[in-house]
C-alpha positions as CSV (number, residue, x, y, z in Angstrom):
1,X,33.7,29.6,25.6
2,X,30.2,30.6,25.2
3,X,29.6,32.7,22.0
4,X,28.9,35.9,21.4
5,X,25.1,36.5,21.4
6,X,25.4,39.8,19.2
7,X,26.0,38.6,16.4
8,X,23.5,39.5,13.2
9,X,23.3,36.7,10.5
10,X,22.0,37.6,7.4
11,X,20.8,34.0,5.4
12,X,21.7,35.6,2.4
13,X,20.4,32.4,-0.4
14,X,19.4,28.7,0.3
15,X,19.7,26.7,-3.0
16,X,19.0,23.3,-4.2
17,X,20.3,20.5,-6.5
18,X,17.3,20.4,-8.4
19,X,17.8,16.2,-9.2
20,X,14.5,14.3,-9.7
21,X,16.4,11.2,-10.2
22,X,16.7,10.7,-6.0
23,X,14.6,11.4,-2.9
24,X,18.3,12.8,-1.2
25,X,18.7,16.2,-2.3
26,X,21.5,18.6,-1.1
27,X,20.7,22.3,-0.1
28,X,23.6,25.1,0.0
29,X,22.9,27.7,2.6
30,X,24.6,31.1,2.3
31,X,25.5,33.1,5.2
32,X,27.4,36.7,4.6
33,X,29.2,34.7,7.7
34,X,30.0,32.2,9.6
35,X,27.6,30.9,12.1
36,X,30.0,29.5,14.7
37,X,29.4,25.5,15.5
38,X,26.3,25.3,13.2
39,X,24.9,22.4,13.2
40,X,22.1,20.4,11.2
41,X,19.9,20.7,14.8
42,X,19.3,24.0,14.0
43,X,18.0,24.0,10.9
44,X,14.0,23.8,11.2
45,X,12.4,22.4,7.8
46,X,8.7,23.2,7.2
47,X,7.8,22.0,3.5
48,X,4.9,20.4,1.9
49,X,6.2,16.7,1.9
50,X,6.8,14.1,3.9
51,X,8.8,12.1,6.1
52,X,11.5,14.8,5.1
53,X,14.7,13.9,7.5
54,X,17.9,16.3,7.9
55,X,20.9,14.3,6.9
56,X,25.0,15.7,7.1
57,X,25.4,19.5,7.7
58,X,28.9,20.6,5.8
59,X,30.9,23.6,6.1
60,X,32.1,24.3,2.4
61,X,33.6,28.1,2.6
62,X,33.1,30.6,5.3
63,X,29.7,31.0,5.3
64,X,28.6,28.4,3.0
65,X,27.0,24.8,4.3
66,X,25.4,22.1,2.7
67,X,22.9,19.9,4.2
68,X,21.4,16.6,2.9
69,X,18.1,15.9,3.0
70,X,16.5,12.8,2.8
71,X,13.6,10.7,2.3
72,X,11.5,13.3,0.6
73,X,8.4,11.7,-0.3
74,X,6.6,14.4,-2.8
75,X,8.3,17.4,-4.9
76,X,7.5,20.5,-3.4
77,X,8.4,23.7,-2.3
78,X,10.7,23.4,1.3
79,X,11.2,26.9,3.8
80,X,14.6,26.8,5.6
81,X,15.0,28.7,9.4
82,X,17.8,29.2,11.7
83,X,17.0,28.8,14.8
84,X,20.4,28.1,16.8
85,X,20.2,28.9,20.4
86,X,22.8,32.0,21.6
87,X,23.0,34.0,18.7
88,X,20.7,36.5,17.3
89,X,19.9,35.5,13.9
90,X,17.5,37.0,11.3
91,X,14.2,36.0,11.3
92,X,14.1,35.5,7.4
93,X,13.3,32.3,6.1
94,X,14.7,31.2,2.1
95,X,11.8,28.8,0.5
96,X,13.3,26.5,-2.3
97,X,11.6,23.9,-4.9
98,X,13.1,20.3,-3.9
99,X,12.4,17.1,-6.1
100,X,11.9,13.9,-5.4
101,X,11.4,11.0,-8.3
102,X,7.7,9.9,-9.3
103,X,6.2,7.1,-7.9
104,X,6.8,3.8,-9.7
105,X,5.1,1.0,-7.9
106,X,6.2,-1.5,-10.1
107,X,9.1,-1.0,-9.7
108,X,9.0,-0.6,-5.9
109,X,7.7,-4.7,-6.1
110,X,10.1,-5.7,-8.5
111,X,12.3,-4.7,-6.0
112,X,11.4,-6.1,-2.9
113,X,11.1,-9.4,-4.4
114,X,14.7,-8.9,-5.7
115,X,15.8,-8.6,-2.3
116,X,13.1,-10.7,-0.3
117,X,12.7,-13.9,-2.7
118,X,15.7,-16.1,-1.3
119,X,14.4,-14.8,2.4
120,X,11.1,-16.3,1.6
121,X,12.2,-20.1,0.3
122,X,11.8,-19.7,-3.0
123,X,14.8,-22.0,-4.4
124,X,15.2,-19.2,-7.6
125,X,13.6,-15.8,-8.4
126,X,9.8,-16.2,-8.9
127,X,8.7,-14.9,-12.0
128,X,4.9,-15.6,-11.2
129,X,2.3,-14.1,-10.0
130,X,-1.0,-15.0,-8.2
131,X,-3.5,-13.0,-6.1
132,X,-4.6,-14.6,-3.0
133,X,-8.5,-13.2,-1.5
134,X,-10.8,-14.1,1.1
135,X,-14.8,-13.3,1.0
136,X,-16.7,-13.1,3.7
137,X,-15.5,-11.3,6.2
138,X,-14.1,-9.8,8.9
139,X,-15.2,-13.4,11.2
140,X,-14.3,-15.2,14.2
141,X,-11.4,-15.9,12.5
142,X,-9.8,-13.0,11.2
143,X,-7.7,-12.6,13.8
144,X,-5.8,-16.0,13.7
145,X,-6.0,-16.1,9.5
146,X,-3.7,-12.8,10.1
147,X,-1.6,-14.7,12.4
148,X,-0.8,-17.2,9.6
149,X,-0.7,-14.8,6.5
150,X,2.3,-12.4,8.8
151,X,3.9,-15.6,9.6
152,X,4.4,-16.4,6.0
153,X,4.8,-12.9,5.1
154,X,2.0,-13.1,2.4
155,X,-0.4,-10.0,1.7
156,X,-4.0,-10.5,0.7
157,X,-7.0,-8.5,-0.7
158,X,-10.2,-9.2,1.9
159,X,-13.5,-8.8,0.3
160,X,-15.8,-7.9,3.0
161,X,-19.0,-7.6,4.0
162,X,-20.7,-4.0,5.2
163,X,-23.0,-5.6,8.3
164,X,-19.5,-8.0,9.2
165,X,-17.8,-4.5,9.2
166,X,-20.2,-2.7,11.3
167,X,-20.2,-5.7,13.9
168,X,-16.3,-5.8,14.2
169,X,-14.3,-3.0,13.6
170,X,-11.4,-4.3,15.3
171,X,-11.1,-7.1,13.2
172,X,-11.4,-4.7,10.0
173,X,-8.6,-2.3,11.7
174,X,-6.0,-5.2,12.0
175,X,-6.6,-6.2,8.4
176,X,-5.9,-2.6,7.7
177,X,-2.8,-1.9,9.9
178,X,-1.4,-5.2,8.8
179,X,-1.2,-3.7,5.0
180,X,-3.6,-6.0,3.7
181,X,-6.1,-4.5,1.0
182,X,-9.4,-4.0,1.3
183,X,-12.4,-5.0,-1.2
184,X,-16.6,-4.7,-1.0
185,X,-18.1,-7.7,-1.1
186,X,-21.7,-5.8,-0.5
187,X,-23.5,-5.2,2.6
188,X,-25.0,-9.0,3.1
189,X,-24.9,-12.2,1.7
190,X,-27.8,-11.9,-0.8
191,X,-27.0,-12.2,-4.4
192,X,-27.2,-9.1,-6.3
193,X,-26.8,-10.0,-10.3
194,X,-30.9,-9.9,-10.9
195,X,-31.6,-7.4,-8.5
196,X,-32.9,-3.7,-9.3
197,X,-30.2,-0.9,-9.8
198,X,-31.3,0.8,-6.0
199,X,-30.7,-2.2,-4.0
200,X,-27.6,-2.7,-5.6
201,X,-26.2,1.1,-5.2
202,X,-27.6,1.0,-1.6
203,X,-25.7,-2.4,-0.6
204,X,-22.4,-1.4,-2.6
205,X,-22.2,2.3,-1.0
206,X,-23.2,0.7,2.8
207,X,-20.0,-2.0,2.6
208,X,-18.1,1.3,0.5
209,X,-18.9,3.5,3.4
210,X,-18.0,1.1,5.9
211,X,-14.8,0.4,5.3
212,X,-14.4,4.0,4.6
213,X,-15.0,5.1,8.0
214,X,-12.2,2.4,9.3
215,X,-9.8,3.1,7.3
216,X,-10.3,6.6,5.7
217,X,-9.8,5.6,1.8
218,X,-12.5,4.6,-1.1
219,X,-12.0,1.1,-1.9
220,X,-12.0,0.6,-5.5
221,X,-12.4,-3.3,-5.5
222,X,-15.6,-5.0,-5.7
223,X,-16.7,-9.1,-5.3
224,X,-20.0,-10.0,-5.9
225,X,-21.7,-12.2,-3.3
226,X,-22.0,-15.5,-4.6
227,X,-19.9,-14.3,-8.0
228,X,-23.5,-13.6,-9.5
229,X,-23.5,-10.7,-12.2
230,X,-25.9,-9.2,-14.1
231,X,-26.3,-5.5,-16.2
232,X,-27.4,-3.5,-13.3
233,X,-24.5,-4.5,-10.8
234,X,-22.0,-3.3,-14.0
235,X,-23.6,-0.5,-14.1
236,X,-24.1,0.4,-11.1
237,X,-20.0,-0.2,-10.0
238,X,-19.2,1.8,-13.1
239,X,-21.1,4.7,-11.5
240,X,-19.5,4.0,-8.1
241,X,-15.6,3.3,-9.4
242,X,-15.5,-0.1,-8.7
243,X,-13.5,-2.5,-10.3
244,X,-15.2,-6.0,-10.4
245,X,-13.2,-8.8,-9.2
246,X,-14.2,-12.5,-10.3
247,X,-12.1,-16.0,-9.4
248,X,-9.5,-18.1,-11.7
249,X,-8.9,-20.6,-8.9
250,X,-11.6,-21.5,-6.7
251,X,-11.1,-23.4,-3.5
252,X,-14.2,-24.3,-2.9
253,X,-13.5,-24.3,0.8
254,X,-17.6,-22.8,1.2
255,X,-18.7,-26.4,0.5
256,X,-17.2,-27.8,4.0
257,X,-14.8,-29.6,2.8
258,X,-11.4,-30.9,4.4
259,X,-8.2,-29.1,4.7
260,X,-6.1,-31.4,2.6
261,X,-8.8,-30.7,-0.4
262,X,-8.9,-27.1,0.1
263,X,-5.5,-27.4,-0.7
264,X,-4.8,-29.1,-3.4
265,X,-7.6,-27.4,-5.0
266,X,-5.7,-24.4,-5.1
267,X,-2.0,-25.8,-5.4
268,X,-2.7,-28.5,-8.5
269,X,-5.8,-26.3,-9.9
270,X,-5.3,-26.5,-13.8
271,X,-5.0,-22.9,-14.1
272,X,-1.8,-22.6,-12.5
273,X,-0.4,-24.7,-15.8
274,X,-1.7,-21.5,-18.5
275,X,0.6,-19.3,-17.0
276,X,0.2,-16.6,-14.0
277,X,-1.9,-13.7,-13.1
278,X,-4.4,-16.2,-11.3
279,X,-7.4,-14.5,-8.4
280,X,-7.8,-17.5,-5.8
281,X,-10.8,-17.4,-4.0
282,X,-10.7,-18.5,-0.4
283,X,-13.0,-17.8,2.3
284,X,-12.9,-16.9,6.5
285,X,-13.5,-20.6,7.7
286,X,-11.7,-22.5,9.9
287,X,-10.2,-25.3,7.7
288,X,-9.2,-22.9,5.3
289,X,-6.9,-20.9,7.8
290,X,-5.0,-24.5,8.7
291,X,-5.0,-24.3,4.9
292,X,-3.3,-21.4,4.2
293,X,0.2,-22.3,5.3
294,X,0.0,-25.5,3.0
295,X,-1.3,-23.4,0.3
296,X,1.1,-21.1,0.4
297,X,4.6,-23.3,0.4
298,X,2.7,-25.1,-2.7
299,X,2.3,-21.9,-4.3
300,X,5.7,-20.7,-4.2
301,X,7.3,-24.1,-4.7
302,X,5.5,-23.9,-7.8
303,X,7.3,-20.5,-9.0
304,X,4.3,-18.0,-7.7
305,X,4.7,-14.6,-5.7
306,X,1.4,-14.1,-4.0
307,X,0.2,-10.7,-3.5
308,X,-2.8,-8.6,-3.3
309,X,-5.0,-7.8,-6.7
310,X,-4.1,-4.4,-6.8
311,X,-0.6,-5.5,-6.4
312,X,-0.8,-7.9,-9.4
313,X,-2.4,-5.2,-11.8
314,X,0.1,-3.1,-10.7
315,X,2.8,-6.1,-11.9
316,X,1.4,-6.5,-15.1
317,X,0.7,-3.1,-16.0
318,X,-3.3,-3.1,-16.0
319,X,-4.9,-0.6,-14.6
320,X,-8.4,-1.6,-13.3
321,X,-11.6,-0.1,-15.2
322,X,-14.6,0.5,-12.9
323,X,-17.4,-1.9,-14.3
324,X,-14.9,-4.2,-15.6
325,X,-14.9,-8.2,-15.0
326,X,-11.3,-9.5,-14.2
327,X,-11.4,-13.0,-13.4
328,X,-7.7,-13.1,-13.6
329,X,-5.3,-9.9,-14.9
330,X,-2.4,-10.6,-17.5
């Protein structure tokens, strides 16, 4: 039977849970009656967060529903509609404060490896962490060093370079979609640790602004090229919010040499035996992708998690000063 289409709703109060403890919070809608064969389709959400989804509609009393909704990403204030087909419901919308717990991404790592480790081969939960980075590019071989890195399910921070950026986009794109993280490495190749303040703000800001434009958000990561300091280039990434990022295992693939010694430079490197929090430096050559794989069963055979450097600050609770030297973070 079709229903009646003159019938006046009046959404008399929409009220929430109020927990911050979840991101599923229930809503009761009150009707002064029923609407007949409401369902959760016809409720229209329009709120201020997102990735907000409409979970189970339930009828409590005449009149009286509540619907879950899920996956709210950000507290916020949510507006409820009615907008079932047939009937002729008030136009009135109820607005309501829903909740949704802070952030924690420690927490949110801590949990993946709790559920991931066993998937990835480690023979027990690792309890180490290393960063794994590559300067240099994006290159010729971005594209396959990606390949290898999603095989192995690994995440890396890229330092790259602003003129490399400009020249291939794509390859700077598919380091972004592939949730890798991106660092400045400058604009060239040219040391910058004795060189006036000016140079250094105008190749910082070029590679900055580069990356920018790809991927829409500041990096706040910064290599040197060549790992040469000096007082200006603090400075100057002070005044531009950029962490600077040194090396605790070094590769030392940039001197041509083999595979099998890129590897065990990284794998048996003596700073692996002090404990964890390690930066290994790797560059975008050739040897060093065939590397990788190698590199990265000897890592976690040896009780590591890799991950990116903002990932391992987040791990060990250090949050990265602009200006500030970390060779390794503990």
């Amino acid at each position: 039977m079709e229903p009646a289409k003159d019938i006046n709703v009046e959404f008399v109060s929409l009220e929430a849970d109020g927990s911050a403890e979840t991101a599923t919070t229930k809503l009761t809608l009150t009707f002064d009656k029923d609407i007949i064969n409401l369902e959760a389709a016809d409720i229209a959400l329009r709120q201020n967060s997102t990735g907000t989804t409409i979970g189970d509609l339930i009828r409590i009393n005449k009149g009286v529903y509540e619907l879950a909704v899920k996956d709210i990403k950000a507290s916020g204030n949510i507006t409820v509609s009615i907008e079932k087909y047939g009937y002729i419901i008030t136009e009135e919308t109820k607005t309501v404060t829903v909740y949704c717990p802070p952030p924690n991404p420690k927490a949110d790592i801590e949990a993946f490896i709790e559920e991931h480790w066993q998937e990835y081969g480690y023979s027990k939960k690792p309890t180490k962490y290393i960063a794994l980075s590559f300067d240099d590019g994006p290159s010729s071989v971005t594209q396959n060093l990606l390949n290898v890195l999603e095989g192995k399910k690994v995440k890396a921070t890229f330092f790259l370079i602003g003129q490399n950026i400009r020249n291939n986009k794509t390859a700077v794109k598919a380091i972004f979609n592939k949730g890798h993280e991106l660092g400045n490495h400058s604009d060239g190749y040219s040391s910058l640790g004795s060189s006036p303040a000016e140079t250094i703000t105008g190749s910082l800001t070029a590679a900055s602004a580069a990356i920018k434009e790809i991927t829409g958000n500041d990096t706040v990561l910064f290599r040197a090229p060549n790992v040469n300091y000096g007082d200006n280039l603090t400075r100057v990434c002070t005044e531009l919010n950029l962490a600077i990022i040194g090396v605790s295992v070094w590769s030392d693939d940039w001197q041509g040499i083999d595979t099998q010694t890129i590897i065990a430079n990284v794998v048996n490197n003596s700073f692996l035996k002090s404990g964890d929090g390690g930066i290994i430096n790797c560059h975008e050559l050739a040897n060093t992708v065939i590397a990788v794989p190698d590199i990265i069963d000897g890592l976690r055979d040896k009780g590591f998690w890799i991950m990116t450097v903002g990932e391992l600050a987040i791990i060990k609770g250090v949050t990265l000063q602009p200006g500030t030297r970390y060779d390794s973070i503990r």
